[in-house]
N, C-alpha and C positions, 0 to 999 in steps of 0.2 A: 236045618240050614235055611236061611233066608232064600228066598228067588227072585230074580231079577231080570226085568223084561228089555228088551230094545225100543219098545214104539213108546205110543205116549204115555200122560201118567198115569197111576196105581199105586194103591196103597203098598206092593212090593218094588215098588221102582227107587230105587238105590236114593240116600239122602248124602244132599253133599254136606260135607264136615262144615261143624258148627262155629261159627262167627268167633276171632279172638277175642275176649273181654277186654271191654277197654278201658275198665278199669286198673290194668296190668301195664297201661304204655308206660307208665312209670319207670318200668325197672329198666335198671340197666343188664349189660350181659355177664355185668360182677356176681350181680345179684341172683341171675339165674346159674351160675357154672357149678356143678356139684364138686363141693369140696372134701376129698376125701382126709381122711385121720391122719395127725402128722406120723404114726408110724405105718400106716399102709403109704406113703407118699415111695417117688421112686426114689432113692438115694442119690445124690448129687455125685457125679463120677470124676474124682480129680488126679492129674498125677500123681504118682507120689515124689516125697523130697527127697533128692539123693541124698544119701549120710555118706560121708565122706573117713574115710576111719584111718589111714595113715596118711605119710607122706606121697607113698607113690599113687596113691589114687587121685591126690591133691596136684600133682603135676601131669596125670594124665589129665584130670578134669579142664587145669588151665590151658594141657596145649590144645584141648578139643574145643574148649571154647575162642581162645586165639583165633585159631583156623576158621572157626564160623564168623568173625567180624572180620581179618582177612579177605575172606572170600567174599563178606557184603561190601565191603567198601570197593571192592575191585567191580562188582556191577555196578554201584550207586557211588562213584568215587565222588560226585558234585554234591551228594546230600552230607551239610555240615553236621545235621542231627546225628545222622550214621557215625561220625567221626568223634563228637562230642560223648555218644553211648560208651563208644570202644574205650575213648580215654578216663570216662567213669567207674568201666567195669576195674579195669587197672586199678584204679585208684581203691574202689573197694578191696583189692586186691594189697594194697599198702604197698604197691609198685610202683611209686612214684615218679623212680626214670622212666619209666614204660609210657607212662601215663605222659606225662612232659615230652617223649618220644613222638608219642602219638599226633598230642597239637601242635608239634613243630612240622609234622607231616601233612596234618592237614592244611595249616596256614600255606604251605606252599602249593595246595590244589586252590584255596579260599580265603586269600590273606585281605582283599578286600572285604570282606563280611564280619561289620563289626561285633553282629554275636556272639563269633567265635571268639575275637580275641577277649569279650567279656568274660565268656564261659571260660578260657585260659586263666584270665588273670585272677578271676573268683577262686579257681581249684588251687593257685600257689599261696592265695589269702587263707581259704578255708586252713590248709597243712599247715602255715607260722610259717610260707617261707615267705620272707616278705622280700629280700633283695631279689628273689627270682618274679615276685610282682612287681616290685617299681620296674625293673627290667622289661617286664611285657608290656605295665602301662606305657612307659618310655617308646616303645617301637608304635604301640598303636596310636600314641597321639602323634608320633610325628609321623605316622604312615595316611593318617585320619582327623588331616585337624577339624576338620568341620563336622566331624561328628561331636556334639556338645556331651554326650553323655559319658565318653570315654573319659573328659578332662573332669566331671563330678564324680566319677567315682574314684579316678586316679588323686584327686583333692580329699575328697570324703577319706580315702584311704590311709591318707599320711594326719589328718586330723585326727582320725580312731588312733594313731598310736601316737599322737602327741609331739608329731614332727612339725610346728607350725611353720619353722621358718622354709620344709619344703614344699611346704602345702602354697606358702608363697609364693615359692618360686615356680610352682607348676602355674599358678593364676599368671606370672606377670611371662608365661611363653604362649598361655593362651592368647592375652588380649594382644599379644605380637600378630596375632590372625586376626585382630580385628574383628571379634565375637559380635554378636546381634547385643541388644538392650539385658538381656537376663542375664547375659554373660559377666557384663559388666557389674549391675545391681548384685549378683551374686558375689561377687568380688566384696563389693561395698558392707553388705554384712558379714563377710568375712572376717572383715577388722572391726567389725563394730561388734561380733561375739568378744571380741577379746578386749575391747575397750581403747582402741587406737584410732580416736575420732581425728585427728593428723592427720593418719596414712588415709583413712576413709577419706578426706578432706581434698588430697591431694588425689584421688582417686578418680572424683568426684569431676575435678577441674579438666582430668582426661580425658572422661566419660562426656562433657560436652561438648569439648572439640572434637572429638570422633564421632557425637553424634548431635550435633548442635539443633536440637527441636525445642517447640516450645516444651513437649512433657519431659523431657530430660532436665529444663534449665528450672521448671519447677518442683520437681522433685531435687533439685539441689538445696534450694531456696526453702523449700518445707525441711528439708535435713538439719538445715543453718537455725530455723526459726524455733526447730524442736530443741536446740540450744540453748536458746536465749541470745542469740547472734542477728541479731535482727537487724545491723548494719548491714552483716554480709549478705544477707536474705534479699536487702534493697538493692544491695550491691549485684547482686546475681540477677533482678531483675530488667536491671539498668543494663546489665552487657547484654542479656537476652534481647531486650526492642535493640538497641543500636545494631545488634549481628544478625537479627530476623526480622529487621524492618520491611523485607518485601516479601516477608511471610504470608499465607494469606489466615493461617493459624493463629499467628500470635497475636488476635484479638485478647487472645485469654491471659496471656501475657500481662497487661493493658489494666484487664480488669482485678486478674488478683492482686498487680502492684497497688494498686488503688486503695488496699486496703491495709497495706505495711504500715 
């Protein structure tokens, strides 16, 4: 056994450990972790699935699960998430009064929060019941007209089934709100997927008086000239200087008529 002194040095006096190689800064701590054999690893420990094997186990199951989003929604009754699960489990469930039950109860803790009535109206889409979706989108745009996404997908929705003329009619209670610029434009290709450069036309003539700018009046005027209407294009230009003549925009005005 070695001996080791307290005072000064000697060839017995303890050596401190030997400098790390630095040729090793390299590694990372991937690269040093010993990795053991995938069959000595430990086993990953997971519940098991309940099997459910007749009926009465299947109604105890549900009432026990029941009772557990009961019980969450009564602490966390503000969280719409909480409410939106509950009505999904339902619905996995192929209990679709239940589920429809459920968003009718939440909407009245959360009827302002337009997610919710999304997620409503998606799960009466997803089932094929579609009158009990126009019915939702119906309440939520006139609950919510200023939310624009409620009226695209309440449109989007009657287009997927080939209702144009309601899909219409959902646009022409929108622009009764007096929508922003995309509102409108969205309207305008509306009738121009279907070929109804008229309606677009007369759409068009609305879409400037409610928002009479120069990019509105030109964007009519490009609509006209991508016709071959290049009267009306001048024409459109012409009302633009006379009605934005103390614009301080409608230089541009000015310059693209210049080139009709």
């Amino acid at each position: 056994m070695a001996l080791t002194t307290r005072g000064g040095g000697g060839a017995d006096q303890a050596q401190p450990p030997p400098a790390p190689d630095a040729s090793l800064g390299f590694l990372t701590k991937r690269d040093t972790e010993v990795k053991l054999p995938r069959a000595t690893r430990e086993p990953e420990i997971r519940p098991p699935k309940q099997k459910i094997t007749d009926v009465h186990e299947l109604a105890d199951y549900r009432l026990r699960e029941r009772k557990r989003f009961e019980d969450l929604i009564r602490r966390v009754r503000w969280n719409v998430s909480a409410w939106v699960k509950y009505a999904k489990w339902e619905e996995g469930q192929k209990d679709f009064a239940r589920a429809r039950s459920v968003f009718e109860r939440a909407l009245d803790v959360a009827h302002r929060d337009h997610t919710l009535w999304l997620k409503y109206a998606e799960f009466e889409m997803r089932n094929r019941y579609v009158n009990h979706a126009r019915n939702v989108w119906d309440r939520a745009v006139s609950l919510l007209p200023r939310i624009d996404q409620l009226w695209y997908k309440y449109i989007h929705m009657e287009e997927l089934l080939g209702a144009i003329a309601n899909a219409r009619q959902v646009f022409e209670r929108w622009m009764s709100w007096r929508p922003d610029t995309a509102g409108w434009n969205s309207y305008i290709k509306f009738e121009l997927r279907y070929g109804e450069v008229e309606r677009a036309r007369a759409i068009y003539e609305r879409f400037v008086a409610e928002h009479p700018r120069p990019d509105t009046f030109i964007r009519f005027a490009k609509f006209e000239m991508k016709r071959g209407e290049v009267e009306r294009a001048r024409h459109v230009y012409e009302r633009a200087g006379d009605l934005l003549v103390d614009d301080e925009d409608a230089e541009v005005l000015f310059v693209v008529c210049s080139f009709c």
